[in-house]
C-alpha positions, -999 to +999 in steps of 0.1 A: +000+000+000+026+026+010+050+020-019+011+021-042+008+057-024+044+065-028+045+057-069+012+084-068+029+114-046+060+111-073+036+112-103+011+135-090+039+168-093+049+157-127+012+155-143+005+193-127+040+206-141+036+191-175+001+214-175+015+241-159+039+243-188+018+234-213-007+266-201+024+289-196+034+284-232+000+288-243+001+324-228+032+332-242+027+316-275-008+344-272+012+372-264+037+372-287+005+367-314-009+395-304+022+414-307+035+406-339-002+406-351-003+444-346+026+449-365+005+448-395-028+459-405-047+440-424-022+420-440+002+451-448+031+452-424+043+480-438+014+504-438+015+526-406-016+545-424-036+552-451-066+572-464-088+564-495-110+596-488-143+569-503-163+569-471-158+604-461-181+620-435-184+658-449-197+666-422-165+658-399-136+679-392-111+656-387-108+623-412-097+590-403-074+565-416-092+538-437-060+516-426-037+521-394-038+546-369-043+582-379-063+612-387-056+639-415-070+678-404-081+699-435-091+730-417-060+749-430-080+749-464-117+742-454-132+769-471-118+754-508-126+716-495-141+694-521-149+658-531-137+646-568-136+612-586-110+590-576-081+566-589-067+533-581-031+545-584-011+543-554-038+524-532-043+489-521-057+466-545-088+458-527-095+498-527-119+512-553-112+545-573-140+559-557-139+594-545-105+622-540-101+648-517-097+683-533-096+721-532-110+743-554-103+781-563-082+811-553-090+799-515-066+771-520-038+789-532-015+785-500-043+763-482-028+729-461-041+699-447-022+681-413-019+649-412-012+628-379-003+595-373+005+572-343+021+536-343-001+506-337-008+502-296+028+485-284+045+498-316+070+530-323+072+550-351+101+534-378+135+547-375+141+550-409+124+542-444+094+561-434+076+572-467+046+593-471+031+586-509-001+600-526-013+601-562-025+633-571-035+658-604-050+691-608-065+712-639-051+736-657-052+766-636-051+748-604-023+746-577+007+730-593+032+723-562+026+709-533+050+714-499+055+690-473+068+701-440+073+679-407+066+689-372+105+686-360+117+697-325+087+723-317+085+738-353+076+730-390+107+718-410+108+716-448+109+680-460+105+690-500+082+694-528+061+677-555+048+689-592+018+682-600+007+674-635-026+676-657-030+637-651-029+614-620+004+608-607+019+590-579+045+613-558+067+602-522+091+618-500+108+601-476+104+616-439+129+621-412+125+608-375+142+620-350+140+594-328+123+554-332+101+550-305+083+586-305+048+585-303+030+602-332+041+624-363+028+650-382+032+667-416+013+695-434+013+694-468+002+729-488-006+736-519+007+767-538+008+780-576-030+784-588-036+805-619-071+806-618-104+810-598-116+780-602-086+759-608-089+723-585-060+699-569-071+661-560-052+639-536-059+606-530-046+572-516-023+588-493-005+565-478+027+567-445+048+532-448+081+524-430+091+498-411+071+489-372+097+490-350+085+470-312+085+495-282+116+491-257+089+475-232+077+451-259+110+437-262+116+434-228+084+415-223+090+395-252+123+385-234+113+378-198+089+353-222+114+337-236+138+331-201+107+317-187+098+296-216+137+281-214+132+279-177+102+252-179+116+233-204+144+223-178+122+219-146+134+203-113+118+173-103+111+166-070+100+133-053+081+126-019+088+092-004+067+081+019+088+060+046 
């Protein structure tokens, strides 16, 4: 009977370790899921944001992103704001031409639109190869430049400038970051060079890309993960005799 009951006392801590571990993996398996999960967004890694400008609410004053985390403010040129017909170009595949944002007149000469954008939650902004891209045209008289300056160190700093052409057009400039685990950006992109009263300049498919770069506490969670993960694999074993 005792050595029955001492072959079950040896067993028993085995059997509850194996689940223990079992669970414990589990959890970290989940967490590390989740993490690299938000990494990308919908399937595009790369994508930190993007805009479409096809389900607008006019009646907002700040847009969303269709993808990632972000907003775009148009009340530097509010008064010229208008909807257009859209393109393809420069968007995701599964995204319609549908509809372009777009300024109309003498009112848009030197208008400007912000656009903001924060990392996905447990992400930093890339620190480097961040790109912001858009395809854009305008008519004859409309604006025919467009500037792009970044929110740098408590001020707006150039980042450079795009012509814009009769037909659409795909145009990117490559941002700066000052640091890679800040937690939002902003650029304002204005458009100058209008000849006429009624000259229009579309933007559409604007897209921010770089590369997601995991937070410092990320990485350290991810780490204490893996020490415990190794740490179960080798467990002590410890036995109960009963005498």
């Amino acid at each position: 009977m005792r050595r029955e009951a001492a072959r079950f006392v040896r067993a028993a801590p085995s059997r509850s370790w194996q689940q223990v571990e079992i669970m414990g993996r589990s959890w970290w398996c989940g967490l590390l899921a989740i993490l690299l999960g938000s990494m990308a967004t919908n399937g595009h890694a790369d994508l930190l944001a993007g805009w479409n400008f096809n389900r607008i609410d006019r009646s907002a004053s700040i847009f969303g992103a269709d993808e990632g985390f972000g907003n775009i403010d148009p009340n530097g040129s509010m008064d010229a704001l208008e909807f257009f017909a859209g393109t393809t170009m420069n968007g995701l595949s599964e995204w319609p031409a549908g509809e372009s944002m777009g300024f109309r007149g003498g009112r848009a000469e030197g208008g400007s639109f912000m656009v903001n954008a924060w990392p996905a939650p447990g992400l930093g902004l890339p620190a480097e190869n961040l790109i912001v891209s858009f395809a854009a045209k305008r008519s004859a008289t409309g604006c025919d430049l467009v500037r792009i300056d970044q929110w740098w160190n408590g001020g707006w700093t150039g980042v450079g400038f795009s012509t814009i052409g009769t037909d659409w057009e795909t145009h990117q400039l490559e941002l700066p970051v000052a640091a890679p685990f800040t937690d939002a950006l902003a650029f304002r992109v204005t458009v100058l060079g209008s000849t006429g009263g009624q000259g229009t300049i579309r933007f559409d498919n604007l897209m921010l890309r770089g590369t997601p770069v995991p937070a410092p506490g990320s990485i350290a969670l991810l780490g204490v993960g893996g020490m415990l993960s190794r740490r179960r694999r080798h467990p002590r074993r410890h036995e109960v005799r009963l005498e």
